[in-house]
C-alpha positions as CSV (number, residue, x, y, z in Angstrom):
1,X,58.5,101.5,91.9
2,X,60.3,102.7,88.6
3,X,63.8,102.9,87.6
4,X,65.4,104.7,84.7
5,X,67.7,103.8,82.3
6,X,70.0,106.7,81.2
7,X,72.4,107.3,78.3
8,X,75.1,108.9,80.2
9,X,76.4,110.2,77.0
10,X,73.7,112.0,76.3
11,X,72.0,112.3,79.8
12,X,68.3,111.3,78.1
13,X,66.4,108.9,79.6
14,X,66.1,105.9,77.5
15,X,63.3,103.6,79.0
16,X,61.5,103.3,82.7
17,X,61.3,100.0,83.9
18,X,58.6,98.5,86.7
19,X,60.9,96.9,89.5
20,X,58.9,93.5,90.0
21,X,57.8,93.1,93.7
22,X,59.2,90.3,96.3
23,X,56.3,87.8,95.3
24,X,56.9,88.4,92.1
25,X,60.3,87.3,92.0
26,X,59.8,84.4,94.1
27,X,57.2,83.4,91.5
28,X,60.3,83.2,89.0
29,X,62.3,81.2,91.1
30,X,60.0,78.7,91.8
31,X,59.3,78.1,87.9
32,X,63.7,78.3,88.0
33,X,63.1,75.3,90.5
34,X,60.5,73.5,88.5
35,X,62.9,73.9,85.4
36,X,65.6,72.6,86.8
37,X,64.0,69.2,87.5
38,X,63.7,69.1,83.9
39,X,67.2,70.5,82.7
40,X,69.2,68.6,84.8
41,X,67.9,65.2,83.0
42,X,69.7,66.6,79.9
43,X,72.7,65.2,78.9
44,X,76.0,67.4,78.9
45,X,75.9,66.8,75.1
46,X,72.5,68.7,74.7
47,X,73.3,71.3,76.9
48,X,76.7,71.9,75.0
49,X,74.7,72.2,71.4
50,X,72.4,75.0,72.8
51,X,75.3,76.7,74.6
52,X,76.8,76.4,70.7
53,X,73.5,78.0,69.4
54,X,74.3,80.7,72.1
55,X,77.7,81.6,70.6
56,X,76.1,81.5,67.0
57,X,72.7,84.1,68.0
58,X,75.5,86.3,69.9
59,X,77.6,86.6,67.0
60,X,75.0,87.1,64.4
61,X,73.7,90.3,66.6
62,X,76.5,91.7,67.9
63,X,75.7,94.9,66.4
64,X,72.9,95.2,68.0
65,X,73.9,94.3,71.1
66,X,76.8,96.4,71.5
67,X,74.5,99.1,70.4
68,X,72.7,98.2,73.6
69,X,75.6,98.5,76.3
70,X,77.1,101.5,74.6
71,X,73.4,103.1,75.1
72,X,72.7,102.4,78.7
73,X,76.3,102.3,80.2
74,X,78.7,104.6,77.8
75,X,81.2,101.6,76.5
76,X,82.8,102.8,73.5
77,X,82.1,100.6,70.2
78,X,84.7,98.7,70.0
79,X,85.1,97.4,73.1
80,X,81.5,96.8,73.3
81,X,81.8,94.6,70.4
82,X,84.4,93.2,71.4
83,X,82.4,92.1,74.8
84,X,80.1,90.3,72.6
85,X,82.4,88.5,70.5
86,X,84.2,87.4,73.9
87,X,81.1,85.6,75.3
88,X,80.9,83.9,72.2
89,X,84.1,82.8,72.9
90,X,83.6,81.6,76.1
91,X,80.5,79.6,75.0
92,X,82.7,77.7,72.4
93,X,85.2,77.0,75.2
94,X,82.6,75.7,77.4
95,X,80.5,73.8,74.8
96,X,84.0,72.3,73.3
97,X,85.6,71.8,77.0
98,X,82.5,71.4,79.3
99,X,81.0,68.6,79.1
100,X,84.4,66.1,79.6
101,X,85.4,68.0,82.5
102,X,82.0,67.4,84.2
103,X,82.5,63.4,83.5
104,X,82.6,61.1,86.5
105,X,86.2,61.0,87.7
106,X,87.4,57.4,88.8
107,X,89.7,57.1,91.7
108,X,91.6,53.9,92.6
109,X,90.0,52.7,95.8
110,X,90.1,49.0,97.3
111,X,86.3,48.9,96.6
112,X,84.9,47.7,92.7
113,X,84.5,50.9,91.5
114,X,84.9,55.1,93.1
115,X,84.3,57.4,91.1
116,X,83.2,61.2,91.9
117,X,80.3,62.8,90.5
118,X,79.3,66.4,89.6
119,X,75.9,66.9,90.3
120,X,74.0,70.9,89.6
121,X,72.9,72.1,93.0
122,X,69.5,73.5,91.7
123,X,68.5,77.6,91.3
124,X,71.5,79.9,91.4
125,X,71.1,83.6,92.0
126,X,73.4,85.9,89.6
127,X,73.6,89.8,90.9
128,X,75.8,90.7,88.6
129,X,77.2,94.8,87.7
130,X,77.0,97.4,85.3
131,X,80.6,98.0,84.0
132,X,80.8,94.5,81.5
133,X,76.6,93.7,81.5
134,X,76.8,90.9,78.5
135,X,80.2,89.3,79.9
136,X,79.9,89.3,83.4
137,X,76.7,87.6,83.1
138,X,77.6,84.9,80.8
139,X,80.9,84.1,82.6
140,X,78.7,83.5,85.8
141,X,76.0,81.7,83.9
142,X,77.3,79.5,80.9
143,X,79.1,77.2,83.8
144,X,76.4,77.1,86.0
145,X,74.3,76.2,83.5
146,X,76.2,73.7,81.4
147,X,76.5,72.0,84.7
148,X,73.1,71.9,85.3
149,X,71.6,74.5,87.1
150,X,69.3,77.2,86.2
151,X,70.4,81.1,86.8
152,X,68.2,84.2,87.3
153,X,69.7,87.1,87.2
154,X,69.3,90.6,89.1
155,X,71.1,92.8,86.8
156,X,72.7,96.4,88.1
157,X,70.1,98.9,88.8
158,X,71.6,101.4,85.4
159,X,71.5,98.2,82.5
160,X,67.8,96.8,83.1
161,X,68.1,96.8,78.6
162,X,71.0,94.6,78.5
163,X,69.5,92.5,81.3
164,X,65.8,91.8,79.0
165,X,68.3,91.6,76.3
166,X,70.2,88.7,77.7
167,X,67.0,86.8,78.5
168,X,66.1,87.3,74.6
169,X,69.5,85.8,73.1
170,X,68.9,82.4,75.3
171,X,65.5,82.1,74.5
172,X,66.1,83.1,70.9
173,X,69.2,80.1,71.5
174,X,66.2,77.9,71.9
175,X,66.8,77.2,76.1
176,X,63.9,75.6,77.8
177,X,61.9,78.0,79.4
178,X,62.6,79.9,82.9
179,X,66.2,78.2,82.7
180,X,67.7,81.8,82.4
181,X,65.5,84.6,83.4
182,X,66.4,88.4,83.8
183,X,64.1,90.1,87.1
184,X,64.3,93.8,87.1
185,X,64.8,93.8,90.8
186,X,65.8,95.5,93.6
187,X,69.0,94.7,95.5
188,X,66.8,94.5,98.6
189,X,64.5,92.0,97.0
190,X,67.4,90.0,95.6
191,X,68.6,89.2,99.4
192,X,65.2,88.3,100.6
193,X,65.0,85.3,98.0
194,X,68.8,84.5,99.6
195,X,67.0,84.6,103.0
196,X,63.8,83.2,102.3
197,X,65.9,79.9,101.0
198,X,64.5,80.6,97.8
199,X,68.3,80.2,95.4
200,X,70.5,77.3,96.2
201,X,73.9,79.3,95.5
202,X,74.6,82.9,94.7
203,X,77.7,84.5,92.7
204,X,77.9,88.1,93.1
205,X,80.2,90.4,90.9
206,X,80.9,93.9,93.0
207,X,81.4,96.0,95.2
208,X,83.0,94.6,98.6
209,X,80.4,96.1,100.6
210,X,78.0,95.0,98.4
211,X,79.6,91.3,98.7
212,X,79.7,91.7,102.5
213,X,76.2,91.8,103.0
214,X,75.7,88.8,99.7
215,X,77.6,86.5,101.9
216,X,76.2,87.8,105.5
217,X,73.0,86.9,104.2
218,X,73.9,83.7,102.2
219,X,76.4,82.4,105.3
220,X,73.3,82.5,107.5
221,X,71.6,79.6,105.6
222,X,74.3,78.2,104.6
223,X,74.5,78.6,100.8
224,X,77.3,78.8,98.6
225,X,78.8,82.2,97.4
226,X,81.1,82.9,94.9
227,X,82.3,86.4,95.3
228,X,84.5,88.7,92.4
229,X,84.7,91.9,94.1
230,X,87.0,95.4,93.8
231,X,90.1,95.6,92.7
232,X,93.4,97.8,93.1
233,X,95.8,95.9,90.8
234,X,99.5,97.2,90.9
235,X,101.3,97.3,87.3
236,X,105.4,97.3,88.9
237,X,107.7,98.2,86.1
238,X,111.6,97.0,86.8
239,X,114.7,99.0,85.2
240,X,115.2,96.4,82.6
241,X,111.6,96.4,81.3
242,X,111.1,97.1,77.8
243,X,110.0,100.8,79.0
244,X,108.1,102.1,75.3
245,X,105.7,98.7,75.4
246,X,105.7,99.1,79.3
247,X,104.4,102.6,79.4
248,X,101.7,101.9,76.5
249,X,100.3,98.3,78.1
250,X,99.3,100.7,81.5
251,X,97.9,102.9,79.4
252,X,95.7,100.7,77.7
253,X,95.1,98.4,81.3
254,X,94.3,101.5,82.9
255,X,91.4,102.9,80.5
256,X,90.1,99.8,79.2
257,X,85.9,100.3,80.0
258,X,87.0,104.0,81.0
259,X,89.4,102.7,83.5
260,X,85.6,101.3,84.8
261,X,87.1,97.2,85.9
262,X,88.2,95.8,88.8
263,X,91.3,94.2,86.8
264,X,92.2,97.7,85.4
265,X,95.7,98.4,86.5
266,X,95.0,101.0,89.6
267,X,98.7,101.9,90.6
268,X,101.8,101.6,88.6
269,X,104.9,100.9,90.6
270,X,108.0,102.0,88.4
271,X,111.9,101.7,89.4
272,X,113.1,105.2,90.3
273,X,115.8,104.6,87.7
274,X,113.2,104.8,84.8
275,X,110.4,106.8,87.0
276,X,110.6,110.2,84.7
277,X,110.7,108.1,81.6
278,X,107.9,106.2,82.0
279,X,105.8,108.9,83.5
280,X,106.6,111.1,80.0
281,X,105.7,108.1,78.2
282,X,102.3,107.4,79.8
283,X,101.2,110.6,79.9
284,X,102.0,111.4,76.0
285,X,100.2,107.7,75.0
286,X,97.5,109.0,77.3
287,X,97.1,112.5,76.0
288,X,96.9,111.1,72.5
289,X,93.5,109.0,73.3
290,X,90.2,110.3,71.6
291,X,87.8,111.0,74.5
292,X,83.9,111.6,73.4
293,X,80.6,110.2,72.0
294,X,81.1,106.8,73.2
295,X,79.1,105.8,69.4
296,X,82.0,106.9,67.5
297,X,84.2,104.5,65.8
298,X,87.4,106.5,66.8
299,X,86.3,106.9,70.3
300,X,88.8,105.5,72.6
301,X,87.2,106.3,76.5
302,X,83.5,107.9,76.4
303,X,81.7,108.9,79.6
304,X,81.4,107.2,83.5
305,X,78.0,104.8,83.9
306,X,76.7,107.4,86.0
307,X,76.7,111.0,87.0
308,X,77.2,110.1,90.4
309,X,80.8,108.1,89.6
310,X,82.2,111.5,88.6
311,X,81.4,113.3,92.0
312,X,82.9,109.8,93.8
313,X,86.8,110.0,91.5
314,X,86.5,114.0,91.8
315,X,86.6,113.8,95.7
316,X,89.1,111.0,95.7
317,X,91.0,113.7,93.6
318,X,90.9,116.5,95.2
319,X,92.2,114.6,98.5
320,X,95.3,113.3,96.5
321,X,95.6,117.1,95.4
322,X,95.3,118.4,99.2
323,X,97.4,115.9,100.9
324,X,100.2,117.1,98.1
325,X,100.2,115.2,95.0
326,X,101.0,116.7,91.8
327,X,98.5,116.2,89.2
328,X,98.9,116.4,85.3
329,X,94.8,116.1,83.2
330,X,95.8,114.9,80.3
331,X,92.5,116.4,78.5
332,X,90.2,118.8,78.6
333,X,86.7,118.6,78.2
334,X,83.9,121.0,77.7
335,X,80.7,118.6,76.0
336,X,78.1,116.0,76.9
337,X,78.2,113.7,79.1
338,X,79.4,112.0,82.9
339,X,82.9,112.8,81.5
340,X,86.1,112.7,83.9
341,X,89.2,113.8,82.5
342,X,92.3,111.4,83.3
343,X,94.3,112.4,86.2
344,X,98.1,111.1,85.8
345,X,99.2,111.3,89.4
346,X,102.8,111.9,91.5
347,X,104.0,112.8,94.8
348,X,101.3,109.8,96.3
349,X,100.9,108.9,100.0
350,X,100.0,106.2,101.6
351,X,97.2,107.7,103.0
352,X,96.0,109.7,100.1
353,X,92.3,108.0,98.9
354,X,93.7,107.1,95.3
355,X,96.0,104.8,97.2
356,X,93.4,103.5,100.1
357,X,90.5,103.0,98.0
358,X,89.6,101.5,94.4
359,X,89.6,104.1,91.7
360,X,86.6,103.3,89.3
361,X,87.7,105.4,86.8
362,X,90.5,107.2,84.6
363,X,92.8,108.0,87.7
364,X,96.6,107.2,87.5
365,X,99.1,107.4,90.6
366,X,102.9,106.6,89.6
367,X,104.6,105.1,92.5
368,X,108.6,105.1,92.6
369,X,110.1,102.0,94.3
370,X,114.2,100.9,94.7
371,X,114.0,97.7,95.3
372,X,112.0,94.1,94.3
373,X,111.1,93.8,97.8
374,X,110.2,97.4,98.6
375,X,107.8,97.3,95.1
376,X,106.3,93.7,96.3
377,X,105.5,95.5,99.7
378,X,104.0,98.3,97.9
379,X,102.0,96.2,95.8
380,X,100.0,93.9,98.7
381,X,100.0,97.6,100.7
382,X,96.2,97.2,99.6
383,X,93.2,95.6,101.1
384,X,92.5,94.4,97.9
385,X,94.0,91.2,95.9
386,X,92.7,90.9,92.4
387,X,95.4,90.9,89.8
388,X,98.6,92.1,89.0
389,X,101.3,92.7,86.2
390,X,105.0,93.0,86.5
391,X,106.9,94.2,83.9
392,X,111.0,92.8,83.5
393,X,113.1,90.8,81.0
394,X,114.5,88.7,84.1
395,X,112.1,86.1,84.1
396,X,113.5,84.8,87.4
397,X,112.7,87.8,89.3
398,X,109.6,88.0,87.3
399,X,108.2,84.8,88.4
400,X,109.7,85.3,92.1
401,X,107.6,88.1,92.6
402,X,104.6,86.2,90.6
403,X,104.7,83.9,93.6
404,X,104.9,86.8,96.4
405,X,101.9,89.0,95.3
406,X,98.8,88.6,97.1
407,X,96.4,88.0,94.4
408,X,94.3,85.7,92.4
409,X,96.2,86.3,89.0
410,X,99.6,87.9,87.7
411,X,100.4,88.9,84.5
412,X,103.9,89.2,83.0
413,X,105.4,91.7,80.6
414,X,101.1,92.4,79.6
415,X,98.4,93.1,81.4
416,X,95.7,91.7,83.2
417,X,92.6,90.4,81.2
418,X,90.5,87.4,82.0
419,X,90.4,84.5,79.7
420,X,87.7,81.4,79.7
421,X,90.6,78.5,79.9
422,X,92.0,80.6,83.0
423,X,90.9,80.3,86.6
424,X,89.5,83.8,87.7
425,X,89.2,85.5,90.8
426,X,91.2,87.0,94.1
427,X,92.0,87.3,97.5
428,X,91.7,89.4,100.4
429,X,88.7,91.5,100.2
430,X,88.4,91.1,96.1
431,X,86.6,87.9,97.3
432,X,86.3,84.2,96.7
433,X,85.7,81.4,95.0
434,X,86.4,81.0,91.1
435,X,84.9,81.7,87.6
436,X,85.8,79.9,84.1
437,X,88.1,77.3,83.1
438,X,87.3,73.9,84.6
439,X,87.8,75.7,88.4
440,X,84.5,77.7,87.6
441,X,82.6,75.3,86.1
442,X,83.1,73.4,89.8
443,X,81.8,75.8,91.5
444,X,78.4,75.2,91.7
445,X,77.8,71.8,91.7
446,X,77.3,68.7,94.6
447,X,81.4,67.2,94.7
448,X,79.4,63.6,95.1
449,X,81.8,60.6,96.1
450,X,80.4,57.0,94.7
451,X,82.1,53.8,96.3
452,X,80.8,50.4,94.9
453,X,81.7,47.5,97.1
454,X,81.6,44.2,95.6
455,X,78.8,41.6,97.0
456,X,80.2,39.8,100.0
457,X,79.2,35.6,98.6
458,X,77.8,33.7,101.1
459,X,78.5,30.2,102.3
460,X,75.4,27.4,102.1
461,X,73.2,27.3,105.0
462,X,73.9,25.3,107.9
């Protein structure tokens, strides 16, 4: 079986890959295995200098790479190479930070010596998504892998190119081989080498259903899941918020990707005293944003990933429009492309879709709320627990209702972005577990306790 790859820009098909069959794959996972019994032996000093060789072969192509994502999934330029550029960060942070937080940690104990080990667990399975392709996958792999382990990765069905691509930088890095290897794979394929006990972990990035049926699969024999699933982040803006830098921050944490992330800000809570203001605000920072050829330097939002993403926010749309919202497009559009206008939405109802569901895309309901416990009430309203921002100059209130919102990370007076020194991940059905800082790097690796009694000394015999 065949899958295409497709410019959704342009709508032409770029490349037709072969999906590899079940035997196959479990082929590549048993040379993953036989790896592993190699690169665990290396110390975390050597595994931190290739990891460094990473950051340098990502940075000297980042041209090219971009080039890549903004081919196969529409990201504009910019923030494609931006993506890059961040996963060279992140190995720097991990080569630099790594390899001290995986030492041995001694606890005081009666006995001569306890100390706690962190041992890899062997092969972990990465199904990672479309929407980030290069960062997603190095944010699941470079932790793993520093701590031993070796990663194969089942890539979203619409980037197969960035997937091969990835496999190319860390061999081009000069990692030993089948320590990282890309299978162009079905999703159905990917959960029979979870149930034939072929991986010894799995981290997922998606969907919740999609996560659901990861950890189904994995819970039955008892592996270990780390899950970042969807996301319906709220954005609360108080009275006293500086409203201008407000306004302009939701803008930008709604449309990052093409509002396409599951830390996008999904509904923006705003005090009824500044409601009208902020709404004008929004939608003039909003109108002014360049839509197009995602290729374009001055391109701010291109196109969805795929053609069927647009039919998916227009029906959440046109519920919000029948159940009696009022709707302001902030642009028209008559070219190429899986384009979606944005949709700045009032008059929401609880049990309007926009408000029920994620929206993976350009789609912005304003939410008016009186008081700090009506907008914390609001915000957890959702099944979902991701992130969050709250946006006030009282820093008391700001960090009261920090502590109150269900989810994995809050942002004051900014927005929500992930950051390798920073614990990331959520709650409720946005999943579990943790990736990055020193939480991520954990995740996947034996917690193994070591207690060294001193030699009992014996008396002469009788």
């Amino acid at each position: 079986m065949k899958i295409k790859s497709i410019n959704p820009f342009s709508g032409k098909t770029l490349e037709e890959y072969e999906l590899v069959t079940f035997e196959q794959a479990a082929t590549a996972t048993q040379k993953a295995r036989e790896a592993f019994l190699s690169w665990r032996s290396h110390t975390y000093p050597e595994r931190a200098w290739l990891i460094r060789s990473l950051a340098a072969v990502l940075r000297e192509g980042k041209q090219d790479f971009a080039r890549v994502m903004t081919e196969e999934m529409g990201k504009v330029k910019a923030e494609a190479i931006a993506e890059v550029e961040k996963c060279a960060w992140l190995c720097d942070y991990y080569a630099q930070n790594g390899p001290t937080a995986l030492m041995p940690e001694p606890i005081y104990t009666e006995a001569l010596k306890s100390y706690v080990r962190f041992d890899p667990i062997g092969v972990i399975l990465a199904i990672m998504p479309w929407n980030f392709p290069f960062w997603q996958v190095f944010r699941a792999a470079i932790p793993a892998m520093l701590a031993g382990n070796t990663v194969v990765l089942k890539h979203a069905s619409n980037v197969p190119g960035c997937a091969l691509k990835i496999q190319d930088i860390f061999k081009d890095a000069g990692f030993p081989d089948d320590t990282f290897q890309a299978l162009i794979a079905s999703s159905g394929t990917a959960l029979q080498l979870i149930d034939r006990d072929l991986v010894d972990g799995v981290t997922l990035t998606g969907s919740s259903q999609a996560g659901a049926k990861v950890a189904q699969t994995a819970g039955m024999r008892i592996k270990k899941v780390v899950l970042e699933l969807g996301g319906s982040d709220p954005f609360i803006v108080f009275e006293d918020a500086d409203l201008e830098q407000a306004a302009k921050t939701a803008v930008k944490a709604r449309m990052i990707n093409t509002g396409q992330s599951c830390i996008a800000a999904k509904r923006f809570i705003v005090h009824k005293d500044v409601f009208d203001e902020f709404k004008r605000i929004f939608i003039d920072t909003m109108s002014g944003l360049q839509m197009g050829d995602p290729s374009q330097d001055d391109t701010a939002f291109g196109p969805l990933a795929r053609e069927d993403f647009v039919a998916d926010l227009e029906r959440q749309l046109q519920d919000a429009i029948n159940k009696g919202a009022a709707v302001v497009r902030t642009h028209e559009y008559s070219g190429p492309g899986y384009m979606f206008p944005p949709a700045v939405l009032t008059e929401v109802t609880p049990d309007m879709a926009v408000l029920k569901e994620e929206t993976f895309g350009p789609i912005a309901p304003l939410i008016p709320f009186d008081t700090v416990q009506q907008a914390v009430e609001i915000a957890n309203s959702t099944p979902y627990g991701l992130g969050g921002a709250v946006w006030t100059n009282d820093m008391t209130r700001a960090e009261v209702v920090a502590a109150n919102l269900d989810c994995g990370a809050v942002a004051v007076n900014d927005m929500v972005k992930s950051d390798p020194r920073l614990p990331f991940g959520g709650t409720k059905k946005s999943g579990m577990g943790r990736e990055l800082s020193h939480y991520g790097l954990k995740e996947f690796v034996n917690i193994k306790s070591v207690v060294v009694a001193a030699m009992q000394e014996t008396g002469p015999e009788d």
